[in-house]
Gaussian input, Z-matrix of N, CA and C with variables (Angstrom, degrees):
# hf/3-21g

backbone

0 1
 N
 C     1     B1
 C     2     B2     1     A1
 N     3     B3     2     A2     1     D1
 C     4     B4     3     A3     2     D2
 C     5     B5     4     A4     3     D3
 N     6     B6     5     A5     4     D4
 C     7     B7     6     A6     5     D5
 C     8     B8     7     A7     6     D6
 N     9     B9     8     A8     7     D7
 C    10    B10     9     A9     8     D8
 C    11    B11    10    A10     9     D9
 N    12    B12    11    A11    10    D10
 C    13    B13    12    A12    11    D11
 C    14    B14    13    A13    12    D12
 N    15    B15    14    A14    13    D13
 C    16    B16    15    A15    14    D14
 C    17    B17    16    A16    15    D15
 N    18    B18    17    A17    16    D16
 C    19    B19    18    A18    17    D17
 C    20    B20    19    A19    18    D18
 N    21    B21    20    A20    19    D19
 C    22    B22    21    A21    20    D20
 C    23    B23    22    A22    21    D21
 N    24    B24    23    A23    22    D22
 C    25    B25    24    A24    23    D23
 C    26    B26    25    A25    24    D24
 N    27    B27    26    A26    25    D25
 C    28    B28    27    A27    26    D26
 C    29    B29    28    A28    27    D27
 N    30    B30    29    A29    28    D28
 C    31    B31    30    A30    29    D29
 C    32    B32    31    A31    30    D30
 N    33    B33    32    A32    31    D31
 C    34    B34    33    A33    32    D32
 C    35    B35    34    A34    33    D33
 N    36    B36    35    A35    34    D34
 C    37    B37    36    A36    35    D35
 C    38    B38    37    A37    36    D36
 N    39    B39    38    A38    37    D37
 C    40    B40    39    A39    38    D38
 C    41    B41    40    A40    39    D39
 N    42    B42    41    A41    40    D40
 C    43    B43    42    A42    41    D41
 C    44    B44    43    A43    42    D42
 N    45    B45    44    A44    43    D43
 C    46    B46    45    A45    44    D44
 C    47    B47    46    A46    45    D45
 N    48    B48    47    A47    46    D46
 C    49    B49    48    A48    47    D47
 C    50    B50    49    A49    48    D48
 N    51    B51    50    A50    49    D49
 C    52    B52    51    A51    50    D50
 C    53    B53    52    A52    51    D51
 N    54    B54    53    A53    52    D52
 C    55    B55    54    A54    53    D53
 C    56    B56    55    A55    54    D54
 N    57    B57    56    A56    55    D55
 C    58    B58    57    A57    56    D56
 C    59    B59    58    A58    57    D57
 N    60    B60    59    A59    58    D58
 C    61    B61    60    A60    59    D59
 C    62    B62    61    A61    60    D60
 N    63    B63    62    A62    61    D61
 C    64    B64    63    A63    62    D62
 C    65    B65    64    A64    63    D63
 N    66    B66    65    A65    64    D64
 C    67    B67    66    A66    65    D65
 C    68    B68    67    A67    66    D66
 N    69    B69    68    A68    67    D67
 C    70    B70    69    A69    68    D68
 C    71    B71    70    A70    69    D69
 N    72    B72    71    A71    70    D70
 C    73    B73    72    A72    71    D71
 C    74    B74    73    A73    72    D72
 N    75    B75    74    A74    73    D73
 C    76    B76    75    A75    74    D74
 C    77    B77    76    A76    75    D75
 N    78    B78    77    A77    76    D76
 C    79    B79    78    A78    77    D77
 C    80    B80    79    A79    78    D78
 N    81    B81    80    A80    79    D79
 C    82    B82    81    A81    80    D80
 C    83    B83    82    A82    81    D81
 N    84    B84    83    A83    82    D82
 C    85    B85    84    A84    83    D83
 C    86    B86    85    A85    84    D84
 N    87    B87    86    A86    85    D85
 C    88    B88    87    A87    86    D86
 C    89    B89    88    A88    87    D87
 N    90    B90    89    A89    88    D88
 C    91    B91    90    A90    89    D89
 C    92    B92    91    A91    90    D90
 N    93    B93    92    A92    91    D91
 C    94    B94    93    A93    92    D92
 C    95    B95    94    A94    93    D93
 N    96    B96    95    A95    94    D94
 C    97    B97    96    A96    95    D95
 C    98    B98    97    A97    96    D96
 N    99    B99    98    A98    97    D97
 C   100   B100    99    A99    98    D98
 C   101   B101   100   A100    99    D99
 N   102   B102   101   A101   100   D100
 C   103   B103   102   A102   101   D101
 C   104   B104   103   A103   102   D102
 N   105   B105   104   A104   103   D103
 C   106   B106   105   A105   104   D104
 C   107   B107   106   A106   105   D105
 N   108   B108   107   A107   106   D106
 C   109   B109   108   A108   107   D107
 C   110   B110   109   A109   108   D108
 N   111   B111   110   A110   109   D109
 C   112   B112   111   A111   110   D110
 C   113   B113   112   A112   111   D111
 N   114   B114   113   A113   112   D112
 C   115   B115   114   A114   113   D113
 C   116   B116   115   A115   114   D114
 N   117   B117   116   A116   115   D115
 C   118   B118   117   A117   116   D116
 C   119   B119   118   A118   117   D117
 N   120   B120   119   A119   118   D118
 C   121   B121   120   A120   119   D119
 C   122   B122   121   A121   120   D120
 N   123   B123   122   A122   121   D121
 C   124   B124   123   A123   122   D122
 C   125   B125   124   A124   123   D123
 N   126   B126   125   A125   124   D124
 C   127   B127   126   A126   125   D125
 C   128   B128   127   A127   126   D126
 N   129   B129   128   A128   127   D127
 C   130   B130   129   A129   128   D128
 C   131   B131   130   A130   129   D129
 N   132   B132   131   A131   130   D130
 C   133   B133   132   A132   131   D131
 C   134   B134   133   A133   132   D132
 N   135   B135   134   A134   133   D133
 C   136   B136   135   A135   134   D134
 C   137   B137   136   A136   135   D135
 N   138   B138   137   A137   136   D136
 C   139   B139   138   A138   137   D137
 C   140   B140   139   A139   138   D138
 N   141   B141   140   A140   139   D139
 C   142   B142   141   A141   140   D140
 C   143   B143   142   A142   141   D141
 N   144   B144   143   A143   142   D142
 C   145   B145   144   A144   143   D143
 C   146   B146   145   A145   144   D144
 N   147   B147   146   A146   145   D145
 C   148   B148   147   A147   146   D146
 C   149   B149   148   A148   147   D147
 N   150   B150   149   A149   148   D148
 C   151   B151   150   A150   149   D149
 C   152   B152   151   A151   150   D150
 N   153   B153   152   A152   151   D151
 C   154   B154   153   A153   152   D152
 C   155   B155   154   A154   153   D153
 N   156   B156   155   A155   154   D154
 C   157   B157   156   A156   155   D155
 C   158   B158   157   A157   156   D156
 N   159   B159   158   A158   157   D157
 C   160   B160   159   A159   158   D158
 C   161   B161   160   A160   159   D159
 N   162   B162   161   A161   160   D160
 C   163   B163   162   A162   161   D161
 C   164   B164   163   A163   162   D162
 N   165   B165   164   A164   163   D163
 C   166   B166   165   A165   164   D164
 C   167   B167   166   A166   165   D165
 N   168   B168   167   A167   166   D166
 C   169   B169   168   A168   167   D167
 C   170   B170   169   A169   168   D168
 N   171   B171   170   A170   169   D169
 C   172   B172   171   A171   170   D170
 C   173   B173   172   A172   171   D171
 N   174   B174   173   A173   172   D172
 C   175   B175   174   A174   173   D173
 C   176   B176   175   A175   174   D174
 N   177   B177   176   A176   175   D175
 C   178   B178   177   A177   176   D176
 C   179   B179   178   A178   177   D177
 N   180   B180   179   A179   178   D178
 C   181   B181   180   A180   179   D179
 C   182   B182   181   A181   180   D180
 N   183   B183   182   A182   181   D181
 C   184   B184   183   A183   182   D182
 C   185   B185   184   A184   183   D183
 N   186   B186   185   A185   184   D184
 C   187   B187   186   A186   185   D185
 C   188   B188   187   A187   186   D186
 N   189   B189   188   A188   187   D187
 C   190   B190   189   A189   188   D188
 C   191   B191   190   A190   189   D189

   B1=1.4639
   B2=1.5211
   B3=1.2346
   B4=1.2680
   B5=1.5368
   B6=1.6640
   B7=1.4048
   B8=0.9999
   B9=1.3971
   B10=1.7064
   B11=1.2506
   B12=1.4812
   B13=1.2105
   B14=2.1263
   B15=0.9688
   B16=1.4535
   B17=1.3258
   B18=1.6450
   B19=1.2847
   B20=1.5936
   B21=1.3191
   B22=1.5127
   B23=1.9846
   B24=1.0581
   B25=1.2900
   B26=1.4495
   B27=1.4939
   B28=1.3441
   B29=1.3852
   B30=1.7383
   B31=1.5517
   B32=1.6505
   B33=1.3139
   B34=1.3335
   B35=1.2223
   B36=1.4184
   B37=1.7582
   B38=1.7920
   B39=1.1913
   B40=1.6109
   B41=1.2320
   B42=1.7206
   B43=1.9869
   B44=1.6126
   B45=0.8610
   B46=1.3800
   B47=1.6935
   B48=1.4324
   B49=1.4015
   B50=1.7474
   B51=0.8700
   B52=1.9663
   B53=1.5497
   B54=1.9171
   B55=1.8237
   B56=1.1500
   B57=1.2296
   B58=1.9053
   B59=1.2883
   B60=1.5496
   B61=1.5051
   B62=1.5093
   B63=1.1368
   B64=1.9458
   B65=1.4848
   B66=1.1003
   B67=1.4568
   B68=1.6693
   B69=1.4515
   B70=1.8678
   B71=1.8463
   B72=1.2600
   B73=1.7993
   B74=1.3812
   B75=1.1285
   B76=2.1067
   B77=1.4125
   B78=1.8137
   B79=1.6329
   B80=1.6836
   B81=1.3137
   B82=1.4190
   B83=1.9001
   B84=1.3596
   B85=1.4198
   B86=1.6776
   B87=1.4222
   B88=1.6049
   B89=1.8408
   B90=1.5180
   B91=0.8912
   B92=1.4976
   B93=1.6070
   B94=1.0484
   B95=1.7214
   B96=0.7656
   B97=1.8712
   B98=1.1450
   B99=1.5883
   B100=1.6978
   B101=1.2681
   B102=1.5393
   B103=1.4664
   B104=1.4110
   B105=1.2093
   B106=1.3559
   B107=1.8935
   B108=1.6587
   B109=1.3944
   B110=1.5340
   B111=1.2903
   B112=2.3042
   B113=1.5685
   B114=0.7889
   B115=1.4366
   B116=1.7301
   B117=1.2681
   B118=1.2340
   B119=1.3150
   B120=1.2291
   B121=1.5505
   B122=1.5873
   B123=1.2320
   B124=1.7797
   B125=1.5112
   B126=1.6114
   B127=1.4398
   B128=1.1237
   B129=1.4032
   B130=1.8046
   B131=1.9812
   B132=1.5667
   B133=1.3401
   B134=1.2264
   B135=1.6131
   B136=1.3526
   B137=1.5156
   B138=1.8027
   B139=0.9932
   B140=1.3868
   B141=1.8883
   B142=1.5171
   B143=1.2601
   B144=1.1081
   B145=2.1541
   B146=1.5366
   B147=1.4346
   B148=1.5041
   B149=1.4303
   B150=0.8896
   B151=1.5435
   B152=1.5782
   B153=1.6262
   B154=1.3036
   B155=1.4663
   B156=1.1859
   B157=1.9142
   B158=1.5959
   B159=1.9862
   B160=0.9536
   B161=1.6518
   B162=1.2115
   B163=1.3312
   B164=1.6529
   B165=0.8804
   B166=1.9785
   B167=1.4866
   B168=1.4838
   B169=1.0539
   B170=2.0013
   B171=1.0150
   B172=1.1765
   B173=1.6090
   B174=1.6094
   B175=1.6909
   B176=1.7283
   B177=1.3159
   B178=1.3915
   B179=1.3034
   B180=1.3969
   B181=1.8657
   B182=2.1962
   B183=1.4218
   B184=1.5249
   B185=1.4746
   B186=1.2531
   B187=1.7385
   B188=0.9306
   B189=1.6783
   B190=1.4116
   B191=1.3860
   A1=107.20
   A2=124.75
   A3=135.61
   A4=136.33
   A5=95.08
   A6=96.36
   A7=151.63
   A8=101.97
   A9=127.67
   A10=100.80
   A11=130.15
   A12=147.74
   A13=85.98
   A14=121.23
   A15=118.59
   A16=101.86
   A17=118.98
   A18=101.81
   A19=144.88
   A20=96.91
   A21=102.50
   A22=101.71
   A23=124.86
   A24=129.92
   A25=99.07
   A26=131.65
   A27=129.46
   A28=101.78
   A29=122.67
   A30=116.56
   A31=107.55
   A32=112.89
   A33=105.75
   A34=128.40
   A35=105.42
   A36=111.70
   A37=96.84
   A38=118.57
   A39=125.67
   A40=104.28
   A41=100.34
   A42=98.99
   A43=134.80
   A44=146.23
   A45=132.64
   A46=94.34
   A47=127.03
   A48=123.17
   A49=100.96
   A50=97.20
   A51=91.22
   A52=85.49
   A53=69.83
   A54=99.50
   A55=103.19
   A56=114.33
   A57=109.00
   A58=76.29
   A59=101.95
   A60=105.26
   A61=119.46
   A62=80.75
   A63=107.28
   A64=122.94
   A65=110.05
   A66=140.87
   A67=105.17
   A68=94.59
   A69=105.00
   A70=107.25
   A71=104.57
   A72=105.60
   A73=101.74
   A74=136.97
   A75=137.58
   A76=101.22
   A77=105.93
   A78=77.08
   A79=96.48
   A80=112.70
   A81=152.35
   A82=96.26
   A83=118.65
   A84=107.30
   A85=134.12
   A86=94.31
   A87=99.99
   A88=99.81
   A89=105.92
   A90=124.90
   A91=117.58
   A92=118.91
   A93=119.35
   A94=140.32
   A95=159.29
   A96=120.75
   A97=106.63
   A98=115.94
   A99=115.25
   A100=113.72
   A101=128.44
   A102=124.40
   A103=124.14
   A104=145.98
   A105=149.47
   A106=83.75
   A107=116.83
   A108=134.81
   A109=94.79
   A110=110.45
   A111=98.69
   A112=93.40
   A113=140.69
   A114=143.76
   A115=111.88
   A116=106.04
   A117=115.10
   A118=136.06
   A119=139.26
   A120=128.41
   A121=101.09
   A122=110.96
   A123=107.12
   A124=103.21
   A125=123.42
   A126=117.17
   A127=93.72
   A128=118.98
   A129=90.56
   A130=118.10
   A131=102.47
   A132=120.64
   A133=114.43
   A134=104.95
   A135=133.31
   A136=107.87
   A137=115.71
   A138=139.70
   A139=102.95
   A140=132.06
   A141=111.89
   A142=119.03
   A143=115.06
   A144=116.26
   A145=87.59
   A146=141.87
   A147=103.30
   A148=100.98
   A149=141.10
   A150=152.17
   A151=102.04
   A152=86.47
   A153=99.33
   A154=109.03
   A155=101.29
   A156=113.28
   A157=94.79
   A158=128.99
   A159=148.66
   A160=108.16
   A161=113.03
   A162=132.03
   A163=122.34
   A164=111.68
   A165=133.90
   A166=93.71
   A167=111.35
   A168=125.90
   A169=103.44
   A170=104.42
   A171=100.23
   A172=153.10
   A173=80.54
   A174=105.32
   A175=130.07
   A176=103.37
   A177=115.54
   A178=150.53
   A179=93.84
   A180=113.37
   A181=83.36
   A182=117.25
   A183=116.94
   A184=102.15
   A185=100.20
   A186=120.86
   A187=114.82
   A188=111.35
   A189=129.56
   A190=116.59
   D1=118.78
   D2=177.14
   D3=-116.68
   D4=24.36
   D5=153.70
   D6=-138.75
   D7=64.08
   D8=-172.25
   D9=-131.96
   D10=162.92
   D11=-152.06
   D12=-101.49
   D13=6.99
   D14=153.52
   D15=-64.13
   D16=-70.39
   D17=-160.10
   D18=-61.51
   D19=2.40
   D20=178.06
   D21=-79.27
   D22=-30.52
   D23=-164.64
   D24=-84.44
   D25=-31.68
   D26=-178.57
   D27=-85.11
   D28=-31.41
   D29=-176.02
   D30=-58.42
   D31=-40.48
   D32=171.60
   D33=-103.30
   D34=27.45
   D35=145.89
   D36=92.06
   D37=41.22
   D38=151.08
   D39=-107.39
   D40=132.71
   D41=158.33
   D42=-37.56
   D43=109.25
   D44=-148.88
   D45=-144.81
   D46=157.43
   D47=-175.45
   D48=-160.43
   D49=122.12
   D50=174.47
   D51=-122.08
   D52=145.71
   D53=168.66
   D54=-130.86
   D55=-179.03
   D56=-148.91
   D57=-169.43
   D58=156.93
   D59=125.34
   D60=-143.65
   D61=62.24
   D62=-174.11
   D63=37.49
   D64=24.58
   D65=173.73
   D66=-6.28
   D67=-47.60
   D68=-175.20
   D69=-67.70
   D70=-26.01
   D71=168.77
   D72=-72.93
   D73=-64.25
   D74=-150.02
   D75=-79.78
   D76=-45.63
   D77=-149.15
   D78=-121.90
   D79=119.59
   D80=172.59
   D81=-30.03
   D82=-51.24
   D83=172.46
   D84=-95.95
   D85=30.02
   D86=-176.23
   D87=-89.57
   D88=134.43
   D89=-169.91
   D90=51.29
   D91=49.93
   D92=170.45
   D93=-136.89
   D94=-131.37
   D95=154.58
   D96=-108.59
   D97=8.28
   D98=157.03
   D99=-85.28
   D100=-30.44
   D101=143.05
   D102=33.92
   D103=-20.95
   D104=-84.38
   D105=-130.42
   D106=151.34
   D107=166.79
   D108=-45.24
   D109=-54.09
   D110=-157.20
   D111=-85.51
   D112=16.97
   D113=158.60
   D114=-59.80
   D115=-45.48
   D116=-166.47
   D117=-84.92
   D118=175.39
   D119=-177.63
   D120=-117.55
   D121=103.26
   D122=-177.82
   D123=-79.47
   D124=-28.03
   D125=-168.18
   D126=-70.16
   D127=-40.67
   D128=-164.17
   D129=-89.64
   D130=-10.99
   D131=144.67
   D132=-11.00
   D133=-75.57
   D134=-152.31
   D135=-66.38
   D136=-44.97
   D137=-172.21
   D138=-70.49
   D139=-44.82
   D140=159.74
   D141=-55.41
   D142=-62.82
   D143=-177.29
   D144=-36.81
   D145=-56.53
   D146=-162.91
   D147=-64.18
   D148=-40.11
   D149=-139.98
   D150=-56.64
   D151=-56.75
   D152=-157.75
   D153=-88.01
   D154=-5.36
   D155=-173.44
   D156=-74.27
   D157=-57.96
   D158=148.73
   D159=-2.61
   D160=-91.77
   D161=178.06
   D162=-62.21
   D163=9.50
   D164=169.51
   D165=-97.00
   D166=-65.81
   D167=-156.53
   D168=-67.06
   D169=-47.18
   D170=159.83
   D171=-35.73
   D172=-71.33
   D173=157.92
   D174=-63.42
   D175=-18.99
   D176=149.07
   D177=-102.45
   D178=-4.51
   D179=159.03
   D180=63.56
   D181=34.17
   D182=143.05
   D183=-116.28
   D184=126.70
   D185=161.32
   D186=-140.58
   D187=129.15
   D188=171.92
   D189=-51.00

């Protein structure tokens, strides 16, 4: 997948990983001038960053 600002860091050979959640399919104001902070869902925000904090932490055998 090559169109996220990951791929420039993997083209030249850094580990690089995008996560998505295809934002440009669901939600009607991504990238648009409704775009806006209260648009968004921070709780469940919050609930990927752990997710993914979890599963870093995992896959790299570093845990806080």
């Amino acid at each position: 997948i090559d169109f996220s600002d990951h791929w420039s860091f993997n083209k030249f050979g850094y580990p690089a990983l995008m996560v998505t959640d295809t934002a440009f399919f669901r939600n009607r104001n991504y990238h648009a001038p409704t775009d806006l902070p209260d648009t968004l869902d921070y709780a469940r925000m919050a609930k990927v960053v752990e997710g993914l904090k979890a599963a870093i932490e995992e896959w790299t055998g570093c845990v806080e």
